[in-house]
C-alpha positions as CSV (number, residue, x, y, z in Angstrom):
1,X,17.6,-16.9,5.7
2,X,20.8,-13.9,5.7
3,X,20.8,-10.7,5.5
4,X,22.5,-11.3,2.2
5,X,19.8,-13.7,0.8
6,X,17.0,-11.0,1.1
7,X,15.3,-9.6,-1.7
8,X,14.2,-6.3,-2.5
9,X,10.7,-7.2,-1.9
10,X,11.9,-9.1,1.4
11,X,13.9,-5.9,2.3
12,X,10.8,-3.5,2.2
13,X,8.2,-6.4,4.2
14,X,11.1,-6.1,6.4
15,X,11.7,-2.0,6.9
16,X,7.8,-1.2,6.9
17,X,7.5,-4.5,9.8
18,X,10.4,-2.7,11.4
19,X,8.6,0.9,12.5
20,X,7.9,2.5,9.2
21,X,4.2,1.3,9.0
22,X,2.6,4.9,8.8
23,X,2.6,6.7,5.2
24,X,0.3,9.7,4.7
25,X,-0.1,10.6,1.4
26,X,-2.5,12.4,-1.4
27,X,-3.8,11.8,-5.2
28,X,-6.4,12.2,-7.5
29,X,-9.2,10.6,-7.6
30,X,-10.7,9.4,-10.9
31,X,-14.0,11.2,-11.0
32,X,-16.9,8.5,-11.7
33,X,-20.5,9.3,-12.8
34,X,-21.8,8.8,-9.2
35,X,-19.6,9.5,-6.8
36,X,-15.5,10.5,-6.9
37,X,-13.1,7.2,-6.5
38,X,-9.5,5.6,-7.5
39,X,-9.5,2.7,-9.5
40,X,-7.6,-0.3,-7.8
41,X,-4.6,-0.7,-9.9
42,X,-3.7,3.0,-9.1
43,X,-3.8,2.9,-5.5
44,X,-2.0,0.1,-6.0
45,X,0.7,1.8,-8.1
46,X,0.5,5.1,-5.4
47,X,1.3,2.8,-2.2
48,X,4.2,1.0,-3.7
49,X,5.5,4.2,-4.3
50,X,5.1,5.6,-1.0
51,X,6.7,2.5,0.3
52,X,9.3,2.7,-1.7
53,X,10.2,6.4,-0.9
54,X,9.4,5.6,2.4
55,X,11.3,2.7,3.0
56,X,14.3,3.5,0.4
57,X,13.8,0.3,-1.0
58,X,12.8,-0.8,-4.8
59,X,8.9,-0.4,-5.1
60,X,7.1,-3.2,-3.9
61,X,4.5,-5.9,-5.6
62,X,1.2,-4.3,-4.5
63,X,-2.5,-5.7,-5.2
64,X,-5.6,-4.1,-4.6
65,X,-8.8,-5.7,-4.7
66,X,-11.1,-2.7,-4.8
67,X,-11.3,0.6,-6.1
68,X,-11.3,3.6,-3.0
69,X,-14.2,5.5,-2.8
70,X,-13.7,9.3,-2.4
71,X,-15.7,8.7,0.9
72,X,-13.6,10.0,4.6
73,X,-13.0,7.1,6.6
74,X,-13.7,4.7,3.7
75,X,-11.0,1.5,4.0
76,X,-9.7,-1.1,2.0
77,X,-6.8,-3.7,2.2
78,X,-4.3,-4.2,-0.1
79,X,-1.3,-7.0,-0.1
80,X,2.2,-6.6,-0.9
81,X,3.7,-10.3,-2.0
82,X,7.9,-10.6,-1.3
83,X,10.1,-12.2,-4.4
84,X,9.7,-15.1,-2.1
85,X,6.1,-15.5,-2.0
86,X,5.1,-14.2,2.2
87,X,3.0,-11.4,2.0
88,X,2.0,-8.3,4.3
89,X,-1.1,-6.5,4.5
90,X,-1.4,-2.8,4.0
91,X,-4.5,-1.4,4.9
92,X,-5.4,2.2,3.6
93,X,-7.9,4.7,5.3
94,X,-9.1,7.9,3.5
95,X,-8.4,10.7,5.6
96,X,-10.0,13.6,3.8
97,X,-11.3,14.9,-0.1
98,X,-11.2,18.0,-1.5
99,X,-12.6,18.0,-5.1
100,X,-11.1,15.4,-7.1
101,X,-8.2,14.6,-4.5
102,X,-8.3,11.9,-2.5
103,X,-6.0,12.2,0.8
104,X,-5.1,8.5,2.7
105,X,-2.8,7.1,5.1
106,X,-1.1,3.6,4.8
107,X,-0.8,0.9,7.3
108,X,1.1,-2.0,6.7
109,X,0.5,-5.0,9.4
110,X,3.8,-5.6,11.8
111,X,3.8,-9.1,11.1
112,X,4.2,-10.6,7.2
113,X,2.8,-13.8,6.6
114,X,5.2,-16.5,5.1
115,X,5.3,-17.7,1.6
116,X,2.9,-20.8,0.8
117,X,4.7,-24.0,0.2
């Protein structure tokens, strides 16, 4: 595949495989009736903007299968899928709380996995 051929989505597995594969970042935490977390479709939504500002690219198709509990050193893994179907893990760690706000780094994996035929 060329340079030219890439997608957007190809571009970023690309970037974030290429060295930028550490994002810190903060939000806030939806506050449950049991204990503080974020729901799953906006972590989601926070790391493909992170790797988008982070990578300069357009944000990225990012699932995640759990919400994040509000817990330090609680992880999950989330998956960002390409235009062309490979994929790349991103795994995110929480790194502190304070109140309702929920700090975390991002990880994605060096290597993508390729599309499915």
């Amino acid at each position: 595949m060329t340079a030219s051929r890439l997608s957007a989505a190809t571009s970023i597995l690309s970037a974030v495989a290429a060295g930028m594969l550490l994002v810190g970042c903060s939000a806030s935490a939806h506050v449950g009736t049991s204990t503080a977390k974020m729901s799953s479709d906006k972590l989601a939504t926070i790391v493909a903007k992170k790797l988008a500002a982070t990578t300069g690219q357009p944000k990225p198709n990012i699932a995640c299968p759990e919400d994040l509990a509000a817990k330090v050193g609680t992880t999950t893994r989330c998956k960002l899928t390409a235009n062309d179907g490979s994929t790349l893990g991103v795994s995110v760690k929480v790194t502190s709380v304070d109140g309702d706000q929920i700090n975390f780094d991002i990880e994605a994996d060096k290597t993508a996995s390729p599309a499915a035929n």
